[in-house]
C-alpha positions as CSV (number, residue, x, y, z in Angstrom):
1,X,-58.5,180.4,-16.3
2,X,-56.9,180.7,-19.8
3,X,-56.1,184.3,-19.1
4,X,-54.5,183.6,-15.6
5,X,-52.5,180.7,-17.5
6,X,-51.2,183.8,-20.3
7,X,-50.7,186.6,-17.7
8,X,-48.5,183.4,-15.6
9,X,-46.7,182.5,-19.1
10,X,-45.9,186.6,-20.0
11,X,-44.5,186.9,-16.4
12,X,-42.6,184.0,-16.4
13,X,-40.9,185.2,-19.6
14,X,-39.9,188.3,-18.8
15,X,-38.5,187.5,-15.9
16,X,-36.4,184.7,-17.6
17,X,-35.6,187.8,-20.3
18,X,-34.7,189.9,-17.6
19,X,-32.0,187.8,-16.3
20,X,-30.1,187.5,-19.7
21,X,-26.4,188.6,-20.1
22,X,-25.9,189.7,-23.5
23,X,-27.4,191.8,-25.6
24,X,-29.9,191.3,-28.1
25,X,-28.4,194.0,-30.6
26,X,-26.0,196.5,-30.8
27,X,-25.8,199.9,-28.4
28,X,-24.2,202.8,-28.2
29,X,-23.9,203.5,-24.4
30,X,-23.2,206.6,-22.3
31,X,-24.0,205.5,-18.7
32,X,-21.8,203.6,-16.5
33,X,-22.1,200.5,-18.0
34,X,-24.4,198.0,-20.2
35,X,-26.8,195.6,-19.0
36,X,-24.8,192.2,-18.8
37,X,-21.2,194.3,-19.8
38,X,-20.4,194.8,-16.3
39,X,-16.9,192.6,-16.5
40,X,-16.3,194.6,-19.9
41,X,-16.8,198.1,-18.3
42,X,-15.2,196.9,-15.3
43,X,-11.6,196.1,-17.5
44,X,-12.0,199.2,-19.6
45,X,-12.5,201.6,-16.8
46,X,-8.4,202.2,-16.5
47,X,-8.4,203.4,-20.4
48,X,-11.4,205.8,-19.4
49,X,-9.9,208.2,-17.5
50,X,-8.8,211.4,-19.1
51,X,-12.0,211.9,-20.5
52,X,-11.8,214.2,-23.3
53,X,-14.2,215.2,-26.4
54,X,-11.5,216.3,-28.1
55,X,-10.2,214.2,-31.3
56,X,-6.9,214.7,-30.5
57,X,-6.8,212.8,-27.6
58,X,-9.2,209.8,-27.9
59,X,-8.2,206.5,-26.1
60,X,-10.4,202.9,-27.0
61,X,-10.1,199.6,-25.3
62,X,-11.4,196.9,-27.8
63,X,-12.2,193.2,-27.1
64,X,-14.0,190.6,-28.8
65,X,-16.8,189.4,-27.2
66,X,-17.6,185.6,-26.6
67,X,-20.4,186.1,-29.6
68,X,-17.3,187.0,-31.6
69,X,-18.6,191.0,-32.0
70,X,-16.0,193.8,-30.4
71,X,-16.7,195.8,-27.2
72,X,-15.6,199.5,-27.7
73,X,-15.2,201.7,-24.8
74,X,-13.4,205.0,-25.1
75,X,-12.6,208.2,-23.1
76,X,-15.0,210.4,-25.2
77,X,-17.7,212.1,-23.0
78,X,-19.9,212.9,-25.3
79,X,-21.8,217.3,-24.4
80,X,-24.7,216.4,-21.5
81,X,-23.1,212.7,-21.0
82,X,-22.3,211.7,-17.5
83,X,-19.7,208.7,-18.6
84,X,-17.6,207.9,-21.5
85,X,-19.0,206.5,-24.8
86,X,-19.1,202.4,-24.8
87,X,-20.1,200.6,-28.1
88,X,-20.9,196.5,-27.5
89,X,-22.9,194.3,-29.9
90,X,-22.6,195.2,-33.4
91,X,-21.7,192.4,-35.9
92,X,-20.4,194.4,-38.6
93,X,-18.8,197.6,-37.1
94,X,-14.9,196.4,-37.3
95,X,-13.6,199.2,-38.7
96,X,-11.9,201.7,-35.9
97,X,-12.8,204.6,-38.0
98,X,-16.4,203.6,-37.7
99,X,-16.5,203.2,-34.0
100,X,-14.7,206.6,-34.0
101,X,-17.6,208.3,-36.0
102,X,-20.1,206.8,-33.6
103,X,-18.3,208.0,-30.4
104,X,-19.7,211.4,-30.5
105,X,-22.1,213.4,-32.6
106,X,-20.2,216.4,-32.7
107,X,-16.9,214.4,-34.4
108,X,-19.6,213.8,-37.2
109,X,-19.9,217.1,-37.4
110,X,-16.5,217.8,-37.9
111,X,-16.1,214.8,-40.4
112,X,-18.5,216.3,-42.7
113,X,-16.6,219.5,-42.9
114,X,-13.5,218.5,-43.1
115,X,-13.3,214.3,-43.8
116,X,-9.4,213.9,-44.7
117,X,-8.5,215.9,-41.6
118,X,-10.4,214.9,-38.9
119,X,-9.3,211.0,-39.9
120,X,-6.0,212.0,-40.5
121,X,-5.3,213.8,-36.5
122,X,-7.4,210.6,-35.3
123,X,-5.1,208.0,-37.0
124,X,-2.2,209.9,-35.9
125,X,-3.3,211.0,-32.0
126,X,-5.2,207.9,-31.0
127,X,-4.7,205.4,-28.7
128,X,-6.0,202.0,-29.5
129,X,-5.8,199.0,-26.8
130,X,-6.7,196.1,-28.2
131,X,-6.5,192.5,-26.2
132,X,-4.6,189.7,-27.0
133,X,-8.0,187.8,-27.9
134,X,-8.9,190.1,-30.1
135,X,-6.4,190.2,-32.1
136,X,-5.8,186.7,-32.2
137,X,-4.3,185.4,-36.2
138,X,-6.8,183.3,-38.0
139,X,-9.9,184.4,-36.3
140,X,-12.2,186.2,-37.7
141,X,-13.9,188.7,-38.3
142,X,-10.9,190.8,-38.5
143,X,-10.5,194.5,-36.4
144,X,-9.7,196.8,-38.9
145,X,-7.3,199.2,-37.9
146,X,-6.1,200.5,-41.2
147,X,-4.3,204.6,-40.5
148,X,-4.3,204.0,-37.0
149,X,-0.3,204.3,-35.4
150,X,-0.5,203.9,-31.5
151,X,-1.9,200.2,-31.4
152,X,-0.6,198.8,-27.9
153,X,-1.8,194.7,-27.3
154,X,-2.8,194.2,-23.8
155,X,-3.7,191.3,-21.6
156,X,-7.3,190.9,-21.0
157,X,-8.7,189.7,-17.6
158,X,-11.0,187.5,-18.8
């Protein structure tokens, strides 16, 4: 009986789990979307278009979560990826030039040979959409776009 009572208990749990819409940590995503992002993935998809893995034309939509961490998504289709790179969940990564190292493995590459340049062509060819919301005065944390020169403020639709 016990063990009917556990296997009942562990069921129960992981269906309640299952239906939860946020993550539990951070991800770095390159499918179509991220379990319980859907309305994120949904309001980027019009800044994912061009997809590109070049540096020199990288495009990220940024928005602050209601946990108060930034959703990424970016144009940047990563070699063997079927959708662009998408970043949700992680507390500390507010620095753009950190979400740009993490968008594909071979810019990492390219950062380790060559630091100051690579930075330098994606401060000055980016394009950063950023919400309303997330840039908001007074709230923090704070996005840190520090080099970055084509910042545009959009309306979010949520």
């Amino acid at each position: 009986m016990n063990r009917f009572r556990l296997r009942v208990f562990l069921l129960t749990a992981f269906a309640v789990l299952s239906t939860l819409q946020v993550a539990v940590a951070g991800e770095v995503c390159r499918r179509i979307c991220i379990e319980g992002y859907f309305d994120f993935c949904e309001r980027a998809h019009p800044y994912q278009k061009d997809t590109t893995n070049q540096i020199d034309h990288v495009v990220i939509y940024v928005e602050r979560a209601k946990d108060g961490t930034f959703n990424y998504a970016s144009n940047v289709l990563s070699e063997g990826a079927k959708f662009p790179t998408k970043i949700v969940g992680f507390k500390d990564l507010l620095d753009l030039d950190d979400v740009f190292f993490n968008l594909d493995e071979g810019f990492g590459d390219q950062l380790v040979a060559a630091p100051d340049k690579v930075l330098a062509i994606f401060h000055e060819t980016a394009e950063v959409f950023i919400t309303a919301e997330a840039n908001e005065p007074g709230r923090s944390p704070h996005l840190d776009t520090k080099g970055i020169k084509n910042i545009h403020i959009v309306q979010s639709g949520h």
